[in-house]
N, C-alpha and C positions, 0 to 999 in steps of 0.2 A: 894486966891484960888490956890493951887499947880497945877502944871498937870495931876499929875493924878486924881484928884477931877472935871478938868474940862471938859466938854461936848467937844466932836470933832464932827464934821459935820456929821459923819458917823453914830454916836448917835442922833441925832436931829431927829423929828419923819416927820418933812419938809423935809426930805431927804430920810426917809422909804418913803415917799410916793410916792417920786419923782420918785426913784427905782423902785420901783412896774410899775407904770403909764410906765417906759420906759421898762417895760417886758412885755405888750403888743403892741407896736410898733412894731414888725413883724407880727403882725396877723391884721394891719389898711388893709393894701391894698387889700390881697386876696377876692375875693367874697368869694371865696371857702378855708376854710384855707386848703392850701397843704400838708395835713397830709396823710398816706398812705392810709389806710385803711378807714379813715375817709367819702367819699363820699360811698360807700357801707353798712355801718351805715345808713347815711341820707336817703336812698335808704329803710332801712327797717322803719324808722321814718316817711316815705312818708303813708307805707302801715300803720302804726299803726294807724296815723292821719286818715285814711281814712275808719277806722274801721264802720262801721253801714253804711255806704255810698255804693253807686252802682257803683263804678270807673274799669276803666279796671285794676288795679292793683288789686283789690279782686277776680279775676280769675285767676290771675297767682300765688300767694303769697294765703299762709295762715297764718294769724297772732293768737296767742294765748297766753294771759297772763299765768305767771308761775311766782312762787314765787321763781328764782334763782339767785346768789351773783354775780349780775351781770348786773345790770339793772339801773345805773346811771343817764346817760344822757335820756335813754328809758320811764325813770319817768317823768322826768326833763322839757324835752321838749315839754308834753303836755301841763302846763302853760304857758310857755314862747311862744310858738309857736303862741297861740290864742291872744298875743301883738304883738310880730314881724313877723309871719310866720317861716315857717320852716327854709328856710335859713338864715335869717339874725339871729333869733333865736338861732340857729345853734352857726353863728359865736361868738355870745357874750358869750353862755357858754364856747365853747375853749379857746375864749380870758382870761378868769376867772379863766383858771386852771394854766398857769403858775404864776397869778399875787397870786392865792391863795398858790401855793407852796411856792414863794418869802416871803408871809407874814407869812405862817408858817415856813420859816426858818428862816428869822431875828426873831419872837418871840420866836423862841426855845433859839435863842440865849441869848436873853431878861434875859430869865427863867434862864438860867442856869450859865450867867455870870453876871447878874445886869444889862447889858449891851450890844450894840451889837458891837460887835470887828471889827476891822477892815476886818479879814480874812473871815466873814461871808460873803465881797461880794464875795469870788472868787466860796462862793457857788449857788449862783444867777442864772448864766447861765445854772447850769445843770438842770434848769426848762425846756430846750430845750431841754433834753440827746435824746437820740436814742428810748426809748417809750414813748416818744411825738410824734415825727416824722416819727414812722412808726402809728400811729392813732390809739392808743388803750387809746382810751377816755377816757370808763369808769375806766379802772387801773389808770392810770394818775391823774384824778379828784378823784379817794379813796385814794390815797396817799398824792396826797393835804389836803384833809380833814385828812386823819390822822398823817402828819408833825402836822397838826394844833390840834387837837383832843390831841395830845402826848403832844404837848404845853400848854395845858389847864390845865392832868392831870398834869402834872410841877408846876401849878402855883398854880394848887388847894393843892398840897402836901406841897410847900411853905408858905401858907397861912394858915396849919392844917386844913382845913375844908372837913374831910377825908370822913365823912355822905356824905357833897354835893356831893362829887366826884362818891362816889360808887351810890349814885340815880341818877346821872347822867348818869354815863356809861352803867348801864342798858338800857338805850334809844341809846343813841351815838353808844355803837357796834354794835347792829342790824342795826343801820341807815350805820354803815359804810359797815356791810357786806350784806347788800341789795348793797348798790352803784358797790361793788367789792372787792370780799373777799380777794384780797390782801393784799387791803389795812388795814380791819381787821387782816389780819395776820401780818401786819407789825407792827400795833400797839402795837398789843398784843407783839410782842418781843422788843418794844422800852421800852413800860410801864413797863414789865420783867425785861429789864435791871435795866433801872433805881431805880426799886423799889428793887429790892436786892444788889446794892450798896449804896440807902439809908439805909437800911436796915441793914446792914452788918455796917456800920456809926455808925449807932445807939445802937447796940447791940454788935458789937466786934466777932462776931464769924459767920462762915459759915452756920450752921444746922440750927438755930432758923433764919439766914437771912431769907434763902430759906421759910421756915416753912411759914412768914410773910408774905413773899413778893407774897406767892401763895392763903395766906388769902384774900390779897388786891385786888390781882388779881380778883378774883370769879367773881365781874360785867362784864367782860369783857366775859365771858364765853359762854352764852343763843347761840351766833350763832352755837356753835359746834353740837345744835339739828338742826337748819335750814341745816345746811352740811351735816347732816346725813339722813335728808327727799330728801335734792336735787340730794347728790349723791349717790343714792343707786341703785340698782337693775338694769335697761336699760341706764340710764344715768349716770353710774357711770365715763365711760370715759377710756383713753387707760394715764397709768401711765407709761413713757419710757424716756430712753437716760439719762442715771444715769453718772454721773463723764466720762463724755468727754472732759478731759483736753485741748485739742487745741480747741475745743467750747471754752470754758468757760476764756481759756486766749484772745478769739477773740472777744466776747462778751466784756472784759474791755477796749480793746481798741478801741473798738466799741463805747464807752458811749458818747461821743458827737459827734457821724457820723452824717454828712448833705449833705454836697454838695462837699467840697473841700479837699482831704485827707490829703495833711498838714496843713494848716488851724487846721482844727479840731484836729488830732492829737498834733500839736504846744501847744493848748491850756488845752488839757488831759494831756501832758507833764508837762505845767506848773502848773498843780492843784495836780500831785502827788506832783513837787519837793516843793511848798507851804507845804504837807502834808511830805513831809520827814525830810523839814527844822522844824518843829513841833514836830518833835521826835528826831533831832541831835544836836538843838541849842538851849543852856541855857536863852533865849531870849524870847521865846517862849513852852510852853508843854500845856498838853493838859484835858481836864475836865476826869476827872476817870468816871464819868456819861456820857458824848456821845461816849468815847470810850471804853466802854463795849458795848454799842451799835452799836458799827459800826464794832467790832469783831462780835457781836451776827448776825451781817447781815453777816457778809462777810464769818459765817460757814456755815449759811441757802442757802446765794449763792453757796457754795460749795455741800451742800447737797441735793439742790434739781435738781430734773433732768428737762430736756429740755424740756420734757410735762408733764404735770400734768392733768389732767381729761380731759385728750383730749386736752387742751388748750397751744399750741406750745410758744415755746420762757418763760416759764416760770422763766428759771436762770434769762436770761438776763436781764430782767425789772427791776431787784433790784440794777444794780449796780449804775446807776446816785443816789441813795438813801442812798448807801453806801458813794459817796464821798461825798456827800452833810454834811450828818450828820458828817465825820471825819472830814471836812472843818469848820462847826459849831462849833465841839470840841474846837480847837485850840484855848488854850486861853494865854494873855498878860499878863504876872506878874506885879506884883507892881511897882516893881524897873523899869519898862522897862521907859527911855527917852522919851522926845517929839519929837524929829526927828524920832527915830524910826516909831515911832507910825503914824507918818503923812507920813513917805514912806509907809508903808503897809497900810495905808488907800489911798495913791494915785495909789500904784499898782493895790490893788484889786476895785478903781474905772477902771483904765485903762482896766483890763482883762474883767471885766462886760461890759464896754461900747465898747470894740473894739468886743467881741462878739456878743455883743448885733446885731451893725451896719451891720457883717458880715451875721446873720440870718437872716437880715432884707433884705437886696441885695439876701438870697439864695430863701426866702420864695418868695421875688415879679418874680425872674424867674420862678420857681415854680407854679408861680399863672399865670404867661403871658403864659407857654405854654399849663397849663391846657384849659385857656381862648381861645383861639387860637382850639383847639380842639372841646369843646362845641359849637362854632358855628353850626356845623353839625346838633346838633338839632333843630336850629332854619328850616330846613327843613322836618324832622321825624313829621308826622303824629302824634296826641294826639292814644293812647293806640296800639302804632306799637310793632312789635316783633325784636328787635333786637340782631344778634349775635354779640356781638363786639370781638374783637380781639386787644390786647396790646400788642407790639413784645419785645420781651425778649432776652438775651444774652444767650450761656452756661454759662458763667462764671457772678459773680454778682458783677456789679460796685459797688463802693464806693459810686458814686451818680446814683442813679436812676430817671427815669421820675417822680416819683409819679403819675402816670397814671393808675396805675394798677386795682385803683377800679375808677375813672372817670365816667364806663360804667353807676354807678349805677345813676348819674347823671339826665340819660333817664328816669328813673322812678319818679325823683327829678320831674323834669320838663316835663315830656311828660307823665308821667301813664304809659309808655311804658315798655318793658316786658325784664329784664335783665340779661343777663345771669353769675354775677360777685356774685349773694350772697353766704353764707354760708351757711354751713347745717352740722352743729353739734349736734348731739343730745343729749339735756339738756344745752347746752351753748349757744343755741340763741334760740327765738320766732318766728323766722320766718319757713318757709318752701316753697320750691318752687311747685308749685302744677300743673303746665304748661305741659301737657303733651308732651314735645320733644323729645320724641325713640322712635317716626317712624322708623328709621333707624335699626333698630332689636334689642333683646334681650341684645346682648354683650355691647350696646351703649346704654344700658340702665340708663337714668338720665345724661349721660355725658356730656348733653351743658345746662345742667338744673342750674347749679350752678356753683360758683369758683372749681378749675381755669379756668374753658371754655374760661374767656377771656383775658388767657396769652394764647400767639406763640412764643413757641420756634424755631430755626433753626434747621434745617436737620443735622443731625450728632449729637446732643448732646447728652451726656449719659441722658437713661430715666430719669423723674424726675416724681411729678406730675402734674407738667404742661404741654400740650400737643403739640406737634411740630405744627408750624402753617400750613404745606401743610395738616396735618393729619384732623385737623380740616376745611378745606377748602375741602378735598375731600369726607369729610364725616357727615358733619351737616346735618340734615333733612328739605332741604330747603323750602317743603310746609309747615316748621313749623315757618319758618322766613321773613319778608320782608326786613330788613335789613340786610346789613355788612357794620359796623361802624370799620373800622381799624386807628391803632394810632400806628407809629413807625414801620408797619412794617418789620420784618425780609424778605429780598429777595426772589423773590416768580416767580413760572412758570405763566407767564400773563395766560394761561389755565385754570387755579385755578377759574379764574373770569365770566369762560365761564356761561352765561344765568343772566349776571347782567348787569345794565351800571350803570355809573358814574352819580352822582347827583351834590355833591359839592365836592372843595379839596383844601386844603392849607397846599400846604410842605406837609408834611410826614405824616397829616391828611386826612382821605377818606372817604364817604359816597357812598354806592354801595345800587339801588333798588336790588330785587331778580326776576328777569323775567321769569326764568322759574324756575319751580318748582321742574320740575323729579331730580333723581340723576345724580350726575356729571357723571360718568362714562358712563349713558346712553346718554347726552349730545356728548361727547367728540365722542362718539363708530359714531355718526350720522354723526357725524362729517370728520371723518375717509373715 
């Protein structure tokens, strides 16, 4: 058996699995896995579960089914929940999404080279890119399912069995763009590519490519009427921030932000030069199939703007999907040596597992200081009102607390009344229903929802999160018993006036609300 005939470790299906298995290992430790946004998710999975029930979270919250691309984990976790509960629940789906990314990217590899290359691992870790980590679930988990979904149609087009494919994908895209219509849409441009440079293979000419490749396309289609019932009329959504260049070059070297900014960067470095050495060394080039696909992504990243139906960071989410699929491309010629071959299979173990280890150390701090914070509730009343407050910088570190949504925690665990959800309309289920603007007309809904529970400092240019003395001098405190603060920003101890302290650790605080009236009238007695 020659070398290149023979199986390398990297191909052994003992070692996809090994792989996988060590792409949840950052998510063993956390209770809570430390994604950002993620505990304010859980927070409205609290209210779903609780749907027909009498809990204090059905007076603060109104939940309401809707048929919008978007609703992943929201479906998901009604079964799983009724085996594990909510949180544990919880954990096991996130654990799932990057080991399902992982397996859809060594099988696209599969598909498209016989084989998985060695350079497939250094696509691995960007199952952790930067929309993981800030907790946008359901994108994350539809992208999963359509790395994999795109791998399917691959293997069904390899196989001719082009019937099965197309009754298949009439189920598969709806199912994807219920999950999140990204990830429909990413599909839809992965299948695109690739079907019109088979296509173009097949036939030798541009026109009749196209022609075809939009025949084959048609399964894929049905969701463009559910997009057009979801967003039309009141919910259509605010569409902005078109070609913001210094965005959009911050955003890619953004793609594996965590915790450590050279770290991460180190390692984004070395997954371009991987991808430049793939287009300047004879040694290595690359599948005409992934990399029409990862041009077709990186024009869509240029053209789409920073919000899309209301829903922020839209560019950004696509780029760890861009390296990933140019990293997949890269494929070994025939001629390439056996040394070769087992350096790049030792690097790209090396860059997977030294990542790996680093996410694994960023997520357990992550999780100790979340953890470290929650204790507060172990004091908070079943179905209390709290304001929490999360202290914020003007400027935005590199790593963050991942605190930001923690708040919704209180509703995880207490029923208690939070003031960190969202309120998009048409992009979530939930609604805050709590009446808090007492405080008059102008402050109308303003500690009803995000971001009530970021504080900023004094002096920062506006943003839309509100400086934290602003919010201290002005919440509607017969509407609250708590103040739940974490981090905060430096503050006049007066702020505090008609509360005392209950519990504290470090830079965590738990405050009852003793008097009720306004600060102002407080402070004036005072006087």
């Amino acid at each position: 058996m020659s070398d290149i005939a023979q199986d390398y470790w990297w191909e052994q299906k003992w070692a996809h699995a090994l792989l996988l298995l060590l792409l949840s290992v950052p998510l063993l430790y956390p209770t809570v896995p430390p994604l950002v946004d993620l505990p304010g998710h859980m927070g409205r999975y609290r209210v779903e579960l609780d749907q027909g029930l009498n809990t204090p979270l059905t007076h603060f919250y109104h939940f309401q089914w809707q048929l919008i691309g978007n609703l992943g984990i929201d479906l998901l976790i009604i079964p799983v929940a009724k085996i594990f509960g909510l949180e544990l629940g919880t954990k096991l789906i996130i654990m799932s999404i990057p080991v399902l990314t992982g397996f859809g990217t060594l099988w696209i590899a599969r598909e498209v080279h016989g084989k998985v290359t060695p350079t497939a691992l250094f696509a691995l870790p960007f199952a952790y890119a930067h929309p993981f980590m800030f907790g946008f679930v359901n994108y994350t988990l539809s992208m999963a399912l359509a790395l994999n979904a795109f791998a399917l149609w691959l293997r069904l087009e390899r196989l001719g069995r082009y019937r099965l494919r197309a009754l298949l994908f009439l189920f598969i895209a709806p199912g994807l763009w219920i999950c999140h219509i990204y990830g429909w849409a990413a599909l839809c441009l992965l299948a695109a590519s690739a079907e019109i440079v088979h296509q173009h293979d097949k036939r030798g000419a541009w026109l009749p490519a196209l022609f075809h490749a939009a025949l084959n396309g048609i399964p894929l289609a049905p969701p463009i009427l559910l997009m057009l019932m979801w967003r039309s009329g009141a919910v259509a959504g605010q569409t902005a921030g078109w070609f913001i260049w210094q965005t959009k070059l911050a955003w890619f070297t953004e793609t594996l932000r965590d915790h450590w900014f050279w770290f991460d960067i180190a390692w984004l470095i070395m997954a371009v030069l991987v991808l430049a050495v793939g287009v300047l060394e004879k040694f290595l080039s690359y599948s005409r199939n992934l990399a029409a696909s990862a041009i077709i992504l990186l024009i869509m990243y240029i053209l789409i703007p920073y919000v899309v139906f209301g829903s922020a960071y839209a560019d950004m989410r696509l780029t760890p999907f861009i390296f990933i699929i140019a990293l997949v491309g890269i494929r070994i010629p025939e001629g390439t040596g056996k040394p070769t071959r087992r350096i790049l299979g030792l690097l790209g173990l090396a860059y997977f597992g030294i990542r790996t280890a680093g996410t694994t150390l960023s997520f357990a701090q992550y999780a100790s200081r979340a953890n470290r914070a929650m204790v507060a509730l172990e004091h908070v009343p079943y179905g209390s009102r709290l304001l929490s407050i999360v202290g914020r910088t003007c400027a935005t570190p590199w790593s963050t607390s991942h605190l930001e949504h923690i708040p919704a925690m209180a509703m995880v665990r207490r029923e208690a009344f939070s003031d960190d959800q969202w309120d998009m309309e048409g992009a979530q289920l939930l609604r805050s229903v709590y009446p808090v603007a007492q405080g008059g007309p102008w402050m109308l809904r303003a500690f009803a929802h995000d971001p009530a529970q970021m504080g900023l400092p004094d002096g920062c240019p506006l943003r839309i999160e509100p400086h934290f003395s602003w919010s201290m001098r002005n919440f509607p405190r017969d509407s609250f018993d708590y103040v739940w603060l974490m981090d905060p920003v430096k503050f006049d101890p007066r702020l505090l006036s008609g509360m005392h302290l209950i519990w504290q650790d470090g830079p965590y605080m738990l405050y009852h609300v003793d008097d009720h009236r306004p600060l102002e009238q407080q402070l004036a007695e005072k006087q």
